[in-house]
Every structure is written in C-alpha cells, then in structure tokens.
Short mmCIF file of the C-alpha atoms (twelve columns), coordinates in Angstrom:
data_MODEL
# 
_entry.id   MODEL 
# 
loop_
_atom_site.group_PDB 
_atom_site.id 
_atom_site.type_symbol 
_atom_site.label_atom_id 
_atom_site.label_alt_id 
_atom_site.label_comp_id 
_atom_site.label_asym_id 
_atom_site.label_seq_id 
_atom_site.Cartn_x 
_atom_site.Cartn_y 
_atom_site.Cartn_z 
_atom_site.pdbx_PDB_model_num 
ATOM 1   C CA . UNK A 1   11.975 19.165 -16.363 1 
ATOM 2   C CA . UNK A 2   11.951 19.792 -12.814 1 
ATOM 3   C CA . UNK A 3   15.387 20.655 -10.868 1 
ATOM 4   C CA . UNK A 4   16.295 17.776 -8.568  1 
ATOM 5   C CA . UNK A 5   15.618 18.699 -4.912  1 
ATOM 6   C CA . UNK A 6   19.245 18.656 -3.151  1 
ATOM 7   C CA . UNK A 7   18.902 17.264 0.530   1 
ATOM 8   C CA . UNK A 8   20.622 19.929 2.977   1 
ATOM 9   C CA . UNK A 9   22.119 18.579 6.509   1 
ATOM 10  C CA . UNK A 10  23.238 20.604 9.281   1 
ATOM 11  C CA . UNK A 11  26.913 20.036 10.445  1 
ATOM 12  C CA . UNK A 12  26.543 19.509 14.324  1 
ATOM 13  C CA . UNK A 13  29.846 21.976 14.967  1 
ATOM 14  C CA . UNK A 14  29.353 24.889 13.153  1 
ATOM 15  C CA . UNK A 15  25.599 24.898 12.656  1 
ATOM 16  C CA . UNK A 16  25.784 25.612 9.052   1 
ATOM 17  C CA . UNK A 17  23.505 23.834 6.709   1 
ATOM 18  C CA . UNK A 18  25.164 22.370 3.850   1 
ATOM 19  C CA . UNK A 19  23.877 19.818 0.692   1 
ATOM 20  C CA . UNK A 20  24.051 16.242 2.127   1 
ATOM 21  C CA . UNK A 21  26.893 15.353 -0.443  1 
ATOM 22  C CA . UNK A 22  29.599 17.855 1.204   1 
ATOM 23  C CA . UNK A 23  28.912 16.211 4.419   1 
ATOM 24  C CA . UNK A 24  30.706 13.689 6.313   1 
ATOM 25  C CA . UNK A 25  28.707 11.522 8.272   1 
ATOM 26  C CA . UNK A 26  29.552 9.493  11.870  1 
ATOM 27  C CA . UNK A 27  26.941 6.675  12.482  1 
ATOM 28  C CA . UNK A 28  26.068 5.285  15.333  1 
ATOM 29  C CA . UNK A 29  25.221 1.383  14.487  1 
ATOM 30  C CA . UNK A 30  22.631 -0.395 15.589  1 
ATOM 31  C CA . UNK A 31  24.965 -2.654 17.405  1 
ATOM 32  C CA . UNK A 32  26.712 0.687  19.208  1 
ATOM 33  C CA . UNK A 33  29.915 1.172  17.398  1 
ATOM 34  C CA . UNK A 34  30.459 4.684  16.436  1 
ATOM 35  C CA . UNK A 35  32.456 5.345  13.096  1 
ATOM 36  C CA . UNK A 36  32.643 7.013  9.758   1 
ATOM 37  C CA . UNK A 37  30.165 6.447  6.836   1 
ATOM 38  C CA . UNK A 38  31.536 8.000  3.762   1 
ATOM 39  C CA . UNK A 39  28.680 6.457  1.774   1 
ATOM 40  C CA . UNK A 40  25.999 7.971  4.234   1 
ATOM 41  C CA . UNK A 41  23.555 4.635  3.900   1 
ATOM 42  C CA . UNK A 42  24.975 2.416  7.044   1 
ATOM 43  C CA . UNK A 43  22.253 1.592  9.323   1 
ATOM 44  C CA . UNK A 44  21.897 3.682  12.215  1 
ATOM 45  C CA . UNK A 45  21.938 7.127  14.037  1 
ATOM 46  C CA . UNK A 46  23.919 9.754  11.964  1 
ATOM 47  C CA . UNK A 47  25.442 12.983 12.573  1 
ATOM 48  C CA . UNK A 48  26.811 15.377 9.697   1 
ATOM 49  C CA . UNK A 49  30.415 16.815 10.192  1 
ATOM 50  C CA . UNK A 50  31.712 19.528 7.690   1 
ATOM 51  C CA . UNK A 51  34.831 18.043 6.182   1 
ATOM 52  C CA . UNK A 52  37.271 20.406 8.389   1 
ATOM 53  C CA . UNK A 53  39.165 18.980 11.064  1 
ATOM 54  C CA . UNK A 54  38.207 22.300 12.960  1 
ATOM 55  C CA . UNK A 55  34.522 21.112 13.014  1 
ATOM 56  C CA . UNK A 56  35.396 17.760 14.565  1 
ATOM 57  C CA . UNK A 57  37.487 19.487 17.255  1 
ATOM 58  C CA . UNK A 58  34.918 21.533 17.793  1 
ATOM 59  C CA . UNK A 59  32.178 19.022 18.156  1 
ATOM 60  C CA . UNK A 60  34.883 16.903 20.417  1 
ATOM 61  C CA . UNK A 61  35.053 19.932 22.426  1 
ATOM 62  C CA . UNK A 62  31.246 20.749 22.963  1 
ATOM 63  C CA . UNK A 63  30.210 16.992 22.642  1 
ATOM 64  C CA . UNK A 64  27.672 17.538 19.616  1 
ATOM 65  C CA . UNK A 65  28.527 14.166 18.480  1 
ATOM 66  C CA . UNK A 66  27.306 13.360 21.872  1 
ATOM 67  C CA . UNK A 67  23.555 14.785 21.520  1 
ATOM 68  C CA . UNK A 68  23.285 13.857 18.208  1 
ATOM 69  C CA . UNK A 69  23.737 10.476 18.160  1 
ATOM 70  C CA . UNK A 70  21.744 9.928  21.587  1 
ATOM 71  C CA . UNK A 71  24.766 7.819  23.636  1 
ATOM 72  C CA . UNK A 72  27.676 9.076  25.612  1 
ATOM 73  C CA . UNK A 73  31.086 8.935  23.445  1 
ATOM 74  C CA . UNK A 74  34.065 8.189  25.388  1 
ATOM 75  C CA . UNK A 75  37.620 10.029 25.053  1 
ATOM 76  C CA . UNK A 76  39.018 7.013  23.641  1 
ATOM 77  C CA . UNK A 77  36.266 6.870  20.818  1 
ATOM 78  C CA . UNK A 78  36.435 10.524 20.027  1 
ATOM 79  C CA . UNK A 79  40.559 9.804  19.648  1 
ATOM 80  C CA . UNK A 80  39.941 6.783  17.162  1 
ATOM 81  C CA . UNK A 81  37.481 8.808  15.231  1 
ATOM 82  C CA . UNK A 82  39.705 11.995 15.103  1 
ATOM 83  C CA . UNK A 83  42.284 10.009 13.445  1 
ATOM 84  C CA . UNK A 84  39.716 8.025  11.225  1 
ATOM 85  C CA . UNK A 85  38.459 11.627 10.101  1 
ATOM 86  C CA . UNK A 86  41.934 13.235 9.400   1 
ATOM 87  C CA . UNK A 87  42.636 10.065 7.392   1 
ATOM 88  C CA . UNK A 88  39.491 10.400 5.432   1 
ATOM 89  C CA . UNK A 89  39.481 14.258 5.137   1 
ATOM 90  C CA . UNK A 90  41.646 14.144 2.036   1 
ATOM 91  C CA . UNK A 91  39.438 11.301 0.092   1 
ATOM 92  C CA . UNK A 92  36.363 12.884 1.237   1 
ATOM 93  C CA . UNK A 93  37.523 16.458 -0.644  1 
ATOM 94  C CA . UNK A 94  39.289 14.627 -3.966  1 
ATOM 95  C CA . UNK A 95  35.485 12.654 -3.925  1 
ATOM 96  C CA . UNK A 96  34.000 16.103 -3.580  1 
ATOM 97  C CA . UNK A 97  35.868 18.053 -5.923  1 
ATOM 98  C CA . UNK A 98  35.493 14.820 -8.570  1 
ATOM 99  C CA . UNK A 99  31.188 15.215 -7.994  1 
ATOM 100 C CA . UNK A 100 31.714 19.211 -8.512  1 
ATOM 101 C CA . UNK A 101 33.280 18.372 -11.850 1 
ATOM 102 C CA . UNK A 102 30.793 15.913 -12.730 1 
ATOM 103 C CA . UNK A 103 28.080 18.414 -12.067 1 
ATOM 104 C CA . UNK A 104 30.138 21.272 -14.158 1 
ATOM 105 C CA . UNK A 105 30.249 18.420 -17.506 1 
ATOM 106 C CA . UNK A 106 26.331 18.058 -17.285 1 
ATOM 107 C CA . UNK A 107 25.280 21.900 -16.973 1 
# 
C-alpha cells in the first residue's frame, strides 16, 4: 500500500513549510470576518500560522496576514485575533501532540 500523501502549508511568518495538520489557520469568510479555524474547512481565504505566538507577532508586524488573505486588517482585528490565538495556542498543541500519538499507535 501506498504512503498517504501529507499536504504541506507554508506559515506566512517564518516561511517554513510545515504538514497542514501542525498549522493554524486564520480565514477570511466570505462575509469578511477574519478569525481562527482550528478545523481548517470554514469557507473562505486562509492563511497558515505556525502555532508560536512569535509567528503571529511577526506576521502582525510585517502584515503577512495582510497579503495573504487579500484585505487590509485593522489594529483592532489583529488585537482580537492575538488574543484568540494565545487562547487557542495551548488546545492547538495538546490536539497536536494527541494526533502525534495516534500516529506513533498505528506505525
């Protein structure tokens, strides 16, 4: 049997490409809100954050969020998300360490 092909995204602060799965993703809805999408199927335009607060300060700080989701986000936005993310961050890594030992079980 064939391996199953992991999909990689590139985190829009650091660059680095990473497996989709380790990712956390900010969508931008087709109605124009902008928020977090821990189960990375909302509807919309998506950008991929590594799950460090560093990365989001550092897309904050160059406005990556801001290319890659195609609309100007305002100070006020980037605030509400920077919370949103810090109080994510933690369920995000006990989520990814949980999949890592899932993966461990069926090697």
């Amino acid at each position: 049997m064939r391996p199953r092909k992991i999909p990689l995204r590139k985190c829009v602060a650091c660059q680095q490409m990473m497996p989709k799965k380790e990712l956390i993703r900010v969508v931008r809805t087709p109605a124009g809100e902008i928020l977090i999408d821990l189960t990375g199927k909302k509807a919309g335009r998506g950008a991929y954050l590594c799950g460090k607060v560093e990365c989001f300060r550092l897309a904050k700080k160059t406005k990556a969020l801001d290319r890659a989701l195609k609309q100007t986000v305002g100070p006020e936005i980037y605030d509400q998300l920077e919370r949103d993310f810090i109080a994510v961050e933690e369920t995000f890594i006990a989520g990814k360490e949980r999949a890592d030992d899932d993966d461990d079980e069926e090697a």
